[in-house]
N, C-alpha and C positions, 0 to 999 in steps of 0.2 A: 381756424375759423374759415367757414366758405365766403365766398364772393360773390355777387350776383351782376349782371349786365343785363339791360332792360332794349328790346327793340319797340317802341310802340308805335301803333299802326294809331295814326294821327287823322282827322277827316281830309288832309291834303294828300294822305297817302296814295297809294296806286288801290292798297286793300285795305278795306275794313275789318274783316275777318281774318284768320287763317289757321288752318289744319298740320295736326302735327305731319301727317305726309305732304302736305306742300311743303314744312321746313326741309325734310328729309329731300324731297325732289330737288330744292335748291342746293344742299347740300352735294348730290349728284351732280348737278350743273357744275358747281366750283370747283368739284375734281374732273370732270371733264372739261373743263377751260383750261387747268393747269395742267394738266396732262398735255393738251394741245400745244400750249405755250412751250412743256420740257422736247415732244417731237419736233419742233422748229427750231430749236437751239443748240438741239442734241444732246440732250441731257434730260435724265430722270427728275425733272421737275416737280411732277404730280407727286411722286412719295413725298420728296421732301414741304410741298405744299401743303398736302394731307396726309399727316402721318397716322391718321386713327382708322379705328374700323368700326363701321355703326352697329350699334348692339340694341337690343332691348330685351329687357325682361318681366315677366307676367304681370306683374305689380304693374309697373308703368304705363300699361297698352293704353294707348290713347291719350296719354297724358306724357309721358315724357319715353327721354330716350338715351344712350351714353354715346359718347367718342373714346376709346380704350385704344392705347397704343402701346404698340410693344419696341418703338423706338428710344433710345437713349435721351433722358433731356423731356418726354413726354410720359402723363400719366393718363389723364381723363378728365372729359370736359361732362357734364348735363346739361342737355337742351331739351326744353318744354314750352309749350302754349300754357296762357291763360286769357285771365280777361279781369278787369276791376271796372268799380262805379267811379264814372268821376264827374267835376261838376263843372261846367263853360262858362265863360265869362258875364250869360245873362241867366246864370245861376239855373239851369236846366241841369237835369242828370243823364248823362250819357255812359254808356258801355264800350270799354275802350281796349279790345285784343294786345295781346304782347308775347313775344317772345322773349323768353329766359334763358341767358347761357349762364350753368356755373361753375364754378371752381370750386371744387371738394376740397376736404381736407386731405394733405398729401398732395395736391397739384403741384404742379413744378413752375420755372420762372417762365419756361416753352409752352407748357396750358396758357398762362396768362397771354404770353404775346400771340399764339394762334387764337387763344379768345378773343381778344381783341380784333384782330385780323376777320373773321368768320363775321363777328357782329356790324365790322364795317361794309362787309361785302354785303349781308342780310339788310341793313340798312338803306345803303345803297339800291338794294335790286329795288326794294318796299320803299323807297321812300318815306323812311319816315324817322323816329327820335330815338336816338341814340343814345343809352344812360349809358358812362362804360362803368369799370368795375372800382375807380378814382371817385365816382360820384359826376365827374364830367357829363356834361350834355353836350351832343353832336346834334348838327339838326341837317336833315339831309331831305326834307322835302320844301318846296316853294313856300318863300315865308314872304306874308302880305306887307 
């Protein structure tokens, strides 16, 4: 059975929106930070940070994308945009962006903890609500 992790872009976030290439640009970011981090301490950091290689295929264009690794311990992750209605506290309908990380069936226990890993950094950068794959909620923008 897969698993789903939810990033949602909340109105205290930094975005309201966002495009599956912006996830993917972040993505880049997080291998180029940890890349950084492994030339400073002199060690191959960045593989073992990012063991996947971003893939997509036809179906998906614009809608989603995989993480597929040929590492030991690592299988594949899906990451997609979407967006739902939802309704605020003076009962108004709003539209409210998310990104999706999941875990397929066959992911491994190393999917689950780079999932989780990736959705805290994504969070973090966005600011914003963090479902993980537990059902927990992380909340990582300014709360009134």
């Amino acid at each position: 059975m897969s698993q789903s992790a939810y990033i949602k872009l909340v109105p205290a976030s930094t975005k309201q929106e966002i495009t599956l290439d912006e996830v993917k640009d972040l993505f880049k970011y997080y291998k180029e930070i940890t890349s950084k981090t492994g030339s400073q301490v002199d060690w191959q950091y960045g593989e073992a940070a990012f063991p996947y290689d971003l893939r997509e295929k036809e179906e998906g264009k614009d809608q989603w994308f995989y993480l597929k690794s040929e590492e030991r311990g690592y299988h594949m992750l899906v990451v997609g945009t979407g967006s739902e209605e939802i309704e605020d506290e003076d009962g108004n309908r709003n539209i409210q962006h998310y990104i999706q990380v999941v875990l397929p069936e066959g992911a491994s226990y190393g999917d689950k903890g780079k999932g989780n890993e990736f959705c805290k950094f994504l969070a973090r950068k966005l600011e914003g609500e963090l479902h993980l794959f537990n059902g927990r909620i992380m909340y990582y923008y300014k709360r009134k």
